[in-house]
VOKOLTOR-609920 format. One line per field, with one value per atom (N, C-alpha, C, O): residue number from 1; residue in one letter; atom name; z, x, y. Coordinates in steps of 0.2 Angstrom, whole numbers, always signed. Each point is the difference from the previous one (the first is absolute). Example, Ala and Ser with C-alpha at 12.3 -4.5 7.8 and 13.67 -1.06 7.14 Angstrom:
resi [1|1|1|1|2|2|2|2]
resn [A|A|A|A|S|S|S|S]
name [N|CA|C|O|N|CA|C|O]
c3 [+39|+0|+0|+3|-7|+1|+3|+1]
c1 [+66|-4|+4|+5|-7|+4|-4|+3]
c2 [-28|+6|+6|-1|+6|+6|+5|+6]
END
This chain:
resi [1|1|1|1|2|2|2|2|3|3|3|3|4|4|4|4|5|5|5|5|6|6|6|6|7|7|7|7|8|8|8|8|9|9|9|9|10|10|10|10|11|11|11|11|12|12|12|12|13|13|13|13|14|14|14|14|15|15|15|15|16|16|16|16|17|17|17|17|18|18|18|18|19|19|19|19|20|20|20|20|21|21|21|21|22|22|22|22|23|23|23|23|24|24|24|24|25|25|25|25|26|26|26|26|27|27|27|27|28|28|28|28|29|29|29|29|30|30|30|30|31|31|31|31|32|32|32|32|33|33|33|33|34|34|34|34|35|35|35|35|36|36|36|36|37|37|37|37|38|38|38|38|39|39|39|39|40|40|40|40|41|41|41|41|42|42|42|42|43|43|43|43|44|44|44|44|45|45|45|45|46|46|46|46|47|47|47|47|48|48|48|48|49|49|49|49|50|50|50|50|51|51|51|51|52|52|52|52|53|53|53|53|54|54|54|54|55|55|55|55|56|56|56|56|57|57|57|57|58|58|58|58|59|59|59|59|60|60|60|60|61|61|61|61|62|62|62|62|63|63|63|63|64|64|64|64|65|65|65|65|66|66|66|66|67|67|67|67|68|68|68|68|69|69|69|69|70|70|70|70|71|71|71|71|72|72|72|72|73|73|73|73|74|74|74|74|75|75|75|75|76|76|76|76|77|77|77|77|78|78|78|78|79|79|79|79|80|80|80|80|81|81|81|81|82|82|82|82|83|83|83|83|84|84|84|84|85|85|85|85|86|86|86|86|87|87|87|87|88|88|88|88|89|89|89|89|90|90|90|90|91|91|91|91|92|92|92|92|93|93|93|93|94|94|94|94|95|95|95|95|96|96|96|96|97|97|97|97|98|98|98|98|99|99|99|99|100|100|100|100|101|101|101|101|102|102|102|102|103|103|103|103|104|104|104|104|105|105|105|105|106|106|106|106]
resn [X|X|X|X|X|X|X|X|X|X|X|X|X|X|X|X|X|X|X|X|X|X|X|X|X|X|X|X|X|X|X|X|X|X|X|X|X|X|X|X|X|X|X|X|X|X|X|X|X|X|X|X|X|X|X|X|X|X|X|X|X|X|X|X|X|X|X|X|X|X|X|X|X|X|X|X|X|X|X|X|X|X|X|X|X|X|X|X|X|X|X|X|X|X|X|X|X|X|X|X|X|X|X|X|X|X|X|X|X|X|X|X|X|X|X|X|X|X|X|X|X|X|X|X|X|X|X|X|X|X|X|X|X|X|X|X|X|X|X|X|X|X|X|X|X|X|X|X|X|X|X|X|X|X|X|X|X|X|X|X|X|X|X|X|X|X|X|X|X|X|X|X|X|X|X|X|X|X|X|X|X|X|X|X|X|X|X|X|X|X|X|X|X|X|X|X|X|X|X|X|X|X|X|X|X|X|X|X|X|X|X|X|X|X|X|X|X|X|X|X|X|X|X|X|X|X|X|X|X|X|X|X|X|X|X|X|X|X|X|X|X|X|X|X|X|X|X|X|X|X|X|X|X|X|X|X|X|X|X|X|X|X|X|X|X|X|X|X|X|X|X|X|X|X|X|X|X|X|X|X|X|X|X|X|X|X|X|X|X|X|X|X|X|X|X|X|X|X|X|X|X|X|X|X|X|X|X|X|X|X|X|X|X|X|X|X|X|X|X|X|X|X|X|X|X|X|X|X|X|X|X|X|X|X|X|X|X|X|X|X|X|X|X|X|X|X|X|X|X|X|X|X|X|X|X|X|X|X|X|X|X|X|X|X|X|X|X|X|X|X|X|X|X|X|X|X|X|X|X|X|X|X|X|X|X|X|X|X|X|X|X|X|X|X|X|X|X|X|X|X|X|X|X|X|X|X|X|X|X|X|X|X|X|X|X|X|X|X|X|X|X|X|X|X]
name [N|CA|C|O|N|CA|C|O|N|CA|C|O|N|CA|C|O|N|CA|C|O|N|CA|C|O|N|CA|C|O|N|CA|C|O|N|CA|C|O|N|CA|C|O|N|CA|C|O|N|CA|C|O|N|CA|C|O|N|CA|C|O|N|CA|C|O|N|CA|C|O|N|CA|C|O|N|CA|C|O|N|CA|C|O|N|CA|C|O|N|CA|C|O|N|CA|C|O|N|CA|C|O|N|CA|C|O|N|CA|C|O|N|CA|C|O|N|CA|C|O|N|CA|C|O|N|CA|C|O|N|CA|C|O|N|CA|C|O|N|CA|C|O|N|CA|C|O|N|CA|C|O|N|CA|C|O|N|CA|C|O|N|CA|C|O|N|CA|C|O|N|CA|C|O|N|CA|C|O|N|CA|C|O|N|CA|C|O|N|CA|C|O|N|CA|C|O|N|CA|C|O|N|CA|C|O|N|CA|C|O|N|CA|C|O|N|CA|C|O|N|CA|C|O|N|CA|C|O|N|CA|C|O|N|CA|C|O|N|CA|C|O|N|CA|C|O|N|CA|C|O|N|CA|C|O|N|CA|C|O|N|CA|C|O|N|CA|C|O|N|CA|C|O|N|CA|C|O|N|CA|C|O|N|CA|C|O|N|CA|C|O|N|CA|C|O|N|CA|C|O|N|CA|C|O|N|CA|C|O|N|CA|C|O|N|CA|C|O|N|CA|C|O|N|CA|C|O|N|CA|C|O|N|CA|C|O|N|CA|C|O|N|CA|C|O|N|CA|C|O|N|CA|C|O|N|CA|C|O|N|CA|C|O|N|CA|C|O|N|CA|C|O|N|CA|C|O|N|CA|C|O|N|CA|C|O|N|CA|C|O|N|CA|C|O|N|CA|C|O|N|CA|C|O|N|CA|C|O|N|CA|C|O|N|CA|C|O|N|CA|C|O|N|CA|C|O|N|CA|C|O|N|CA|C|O|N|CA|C|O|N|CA|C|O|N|CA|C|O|N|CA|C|O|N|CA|C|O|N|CA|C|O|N|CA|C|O|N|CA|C|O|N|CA|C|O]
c3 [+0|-6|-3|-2|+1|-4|-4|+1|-9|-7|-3|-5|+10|+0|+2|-3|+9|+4|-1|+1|-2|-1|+6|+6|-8|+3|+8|+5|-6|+7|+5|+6|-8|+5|+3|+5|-10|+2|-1|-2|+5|+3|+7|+0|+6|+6|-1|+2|-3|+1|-6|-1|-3|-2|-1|-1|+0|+0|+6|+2|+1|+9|+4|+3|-5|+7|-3|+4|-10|-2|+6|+5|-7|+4|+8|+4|-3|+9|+3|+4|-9|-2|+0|+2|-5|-1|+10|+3|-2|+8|+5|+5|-6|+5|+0|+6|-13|+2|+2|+3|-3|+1|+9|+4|-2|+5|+7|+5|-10|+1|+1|+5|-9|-3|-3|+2|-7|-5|-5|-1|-3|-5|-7|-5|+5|-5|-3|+5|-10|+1|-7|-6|+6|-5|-1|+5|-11|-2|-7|-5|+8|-6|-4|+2|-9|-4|-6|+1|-7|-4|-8|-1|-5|-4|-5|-3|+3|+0|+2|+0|+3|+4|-6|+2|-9|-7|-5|-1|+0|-9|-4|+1|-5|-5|-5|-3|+3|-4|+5|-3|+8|+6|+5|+5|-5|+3|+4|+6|-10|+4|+3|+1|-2|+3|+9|+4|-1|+6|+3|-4|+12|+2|-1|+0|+0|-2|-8|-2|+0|-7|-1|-4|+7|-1|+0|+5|-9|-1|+5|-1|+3|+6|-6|+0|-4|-3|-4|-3|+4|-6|+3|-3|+10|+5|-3|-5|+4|-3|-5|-2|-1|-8|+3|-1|+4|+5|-2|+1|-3|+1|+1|-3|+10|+6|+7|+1|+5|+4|+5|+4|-5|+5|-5|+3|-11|-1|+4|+2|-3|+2|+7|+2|+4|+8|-1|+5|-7|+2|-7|+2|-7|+0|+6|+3|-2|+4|+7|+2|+1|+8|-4|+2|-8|-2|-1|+2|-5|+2|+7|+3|-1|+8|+4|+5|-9|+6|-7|+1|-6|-3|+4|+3|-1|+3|+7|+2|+0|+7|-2|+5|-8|-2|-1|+2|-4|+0|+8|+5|-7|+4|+7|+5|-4|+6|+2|+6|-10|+7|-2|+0|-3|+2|+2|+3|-7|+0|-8|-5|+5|-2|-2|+3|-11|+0|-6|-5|+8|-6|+1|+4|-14|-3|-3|-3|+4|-2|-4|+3|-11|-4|-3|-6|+9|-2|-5|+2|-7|-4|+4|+0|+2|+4|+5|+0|+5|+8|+0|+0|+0|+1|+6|+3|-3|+4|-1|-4|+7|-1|+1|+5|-10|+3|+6|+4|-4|+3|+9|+4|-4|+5|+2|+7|-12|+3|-2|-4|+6|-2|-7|-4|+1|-4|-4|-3]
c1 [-21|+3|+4|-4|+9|+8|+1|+3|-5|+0|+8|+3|+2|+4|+5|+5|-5|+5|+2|-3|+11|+3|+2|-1|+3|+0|+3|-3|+9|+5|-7|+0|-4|-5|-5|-3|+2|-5|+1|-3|+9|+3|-3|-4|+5|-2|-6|-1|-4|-8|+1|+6|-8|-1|+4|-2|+10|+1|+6|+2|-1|+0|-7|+0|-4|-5|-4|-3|+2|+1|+5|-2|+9|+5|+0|+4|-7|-3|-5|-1|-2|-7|+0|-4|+8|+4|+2|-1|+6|+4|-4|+2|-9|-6|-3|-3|+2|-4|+6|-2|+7|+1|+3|+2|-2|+2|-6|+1|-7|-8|-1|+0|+0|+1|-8|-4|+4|-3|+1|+5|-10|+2|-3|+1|-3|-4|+3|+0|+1|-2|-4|+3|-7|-2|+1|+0|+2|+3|-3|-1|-1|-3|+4|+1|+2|+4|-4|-3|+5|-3|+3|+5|-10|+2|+5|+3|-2|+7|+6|+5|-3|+1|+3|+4|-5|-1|+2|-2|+7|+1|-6|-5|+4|-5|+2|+5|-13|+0|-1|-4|+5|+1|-5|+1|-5|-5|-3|-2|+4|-3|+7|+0|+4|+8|-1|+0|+0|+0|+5|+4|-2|+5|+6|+6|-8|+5|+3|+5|-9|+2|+5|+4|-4|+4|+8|+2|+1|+7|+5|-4|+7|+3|+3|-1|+4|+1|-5|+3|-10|-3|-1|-2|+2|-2|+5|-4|+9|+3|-2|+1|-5|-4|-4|+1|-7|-6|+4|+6|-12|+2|+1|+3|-7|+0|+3|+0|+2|+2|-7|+2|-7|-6|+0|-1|+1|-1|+5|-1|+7|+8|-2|-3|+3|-2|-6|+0|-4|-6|+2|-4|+8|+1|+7|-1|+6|+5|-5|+1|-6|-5|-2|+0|-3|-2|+4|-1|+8|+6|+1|+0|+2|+0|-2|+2|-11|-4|-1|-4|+7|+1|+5|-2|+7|+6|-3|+2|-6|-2|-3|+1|-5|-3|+4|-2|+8|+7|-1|-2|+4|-1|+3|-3|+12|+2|-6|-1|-2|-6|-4|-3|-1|-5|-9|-4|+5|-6|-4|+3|-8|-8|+0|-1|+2|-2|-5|+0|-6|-4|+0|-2|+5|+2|-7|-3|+0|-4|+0|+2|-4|+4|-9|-2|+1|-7|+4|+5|-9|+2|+0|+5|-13|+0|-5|-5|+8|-3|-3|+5|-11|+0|-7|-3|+1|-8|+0|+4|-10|-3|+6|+3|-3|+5|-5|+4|-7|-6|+0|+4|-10|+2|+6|+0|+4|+5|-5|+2|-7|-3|+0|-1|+3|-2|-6|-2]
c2 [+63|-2|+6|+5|-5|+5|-3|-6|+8|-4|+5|-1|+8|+2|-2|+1|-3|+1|-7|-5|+5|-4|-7|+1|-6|-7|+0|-2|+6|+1|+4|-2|+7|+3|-3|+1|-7|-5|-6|-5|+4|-8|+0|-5|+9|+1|-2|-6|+8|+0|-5|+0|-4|-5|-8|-6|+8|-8|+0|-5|+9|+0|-3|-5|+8|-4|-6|-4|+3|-7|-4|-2|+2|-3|+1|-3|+8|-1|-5|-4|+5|-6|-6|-4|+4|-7|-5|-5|+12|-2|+1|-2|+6|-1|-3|-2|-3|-7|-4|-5|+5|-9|+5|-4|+9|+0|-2|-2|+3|+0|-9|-2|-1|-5|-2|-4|+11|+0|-6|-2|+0|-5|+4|-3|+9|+2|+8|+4|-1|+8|+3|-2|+4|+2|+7|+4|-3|+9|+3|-3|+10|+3|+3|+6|-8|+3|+4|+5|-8|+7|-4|-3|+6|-5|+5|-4|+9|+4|-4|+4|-11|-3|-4|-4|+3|-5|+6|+6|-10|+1|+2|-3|+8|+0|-6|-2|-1|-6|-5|-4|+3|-5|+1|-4|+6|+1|-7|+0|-6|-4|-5|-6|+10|-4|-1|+5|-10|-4|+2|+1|+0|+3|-4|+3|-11|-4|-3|-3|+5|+3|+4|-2|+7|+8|-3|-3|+6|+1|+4|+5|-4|+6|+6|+6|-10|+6|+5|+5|-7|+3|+5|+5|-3|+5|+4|+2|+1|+4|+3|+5|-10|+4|+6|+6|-8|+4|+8|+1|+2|+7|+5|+5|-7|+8|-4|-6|+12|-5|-2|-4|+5|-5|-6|-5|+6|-9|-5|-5|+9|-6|+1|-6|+11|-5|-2|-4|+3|-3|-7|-5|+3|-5|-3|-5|+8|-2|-1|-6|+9|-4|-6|-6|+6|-9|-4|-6|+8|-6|-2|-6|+11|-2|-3|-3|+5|-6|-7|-4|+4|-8|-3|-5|+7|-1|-4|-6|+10|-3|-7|-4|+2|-5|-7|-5|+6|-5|-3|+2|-10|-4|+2|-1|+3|+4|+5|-1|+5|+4|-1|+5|-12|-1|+2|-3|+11|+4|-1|-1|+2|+1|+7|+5|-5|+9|-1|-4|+10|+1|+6|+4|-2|+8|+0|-4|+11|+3|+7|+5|-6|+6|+4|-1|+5|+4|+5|+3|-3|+7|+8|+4|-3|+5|-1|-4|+9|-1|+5|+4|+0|+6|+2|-5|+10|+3|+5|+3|+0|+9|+4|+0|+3|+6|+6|+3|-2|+3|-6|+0|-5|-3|-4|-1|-2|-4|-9|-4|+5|-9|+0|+4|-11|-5|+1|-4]
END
């Protein structure tokens, strides 16, 4: 996680490979994806805003560029849910993910 580096540096690694994800399941003919995003992903205040809730424009508020791609991959995988593709997404938004810095485990 880059709480610096701006939106354009991290479209590729996060709302790019959402949208791969997207085109590997139905090429798969997967019915399901579940993706781990990040609650930096919300407006402050919105914490408990639903991916189908979310406004498109409010992504523009977010802001660093990791909140706006990792909200821009949970549009795109709303988008996939639309009756033309027909996919099953469960957005997963943990605060933080972390482990030992010493061993690496949990």
């Amino acid at each position: 996680v880059n709480m610096v580096l701006k939106y354009g540096a991290l479209r590729r690694t996060n709302a790019r490979s959402a949208r791969e994800a997207v085109i590997v399941a139905k090429v798969c003919g997967c019915h399901r994806i579940q993706h781990v995003s990040s609650t930096s992903a919300l407006e402050a205040g919105q914490q408990q805003e639903t991916l189908w809730q979310r406004q498109p424009e409010s992504i523009a508020r977010l802001r660093t560029g990791y909140a706006q791609s990792k909200a821009v991959a949970e549009e795109l995988l709303r988008q996939a849910t639309l009756p033309e593709h027909g996919l099953e997404v469960l957005v997963y938004r943990p605060s933080t993910i972390s482990a030992s810095c010493v061993t690496g485990v949990s």
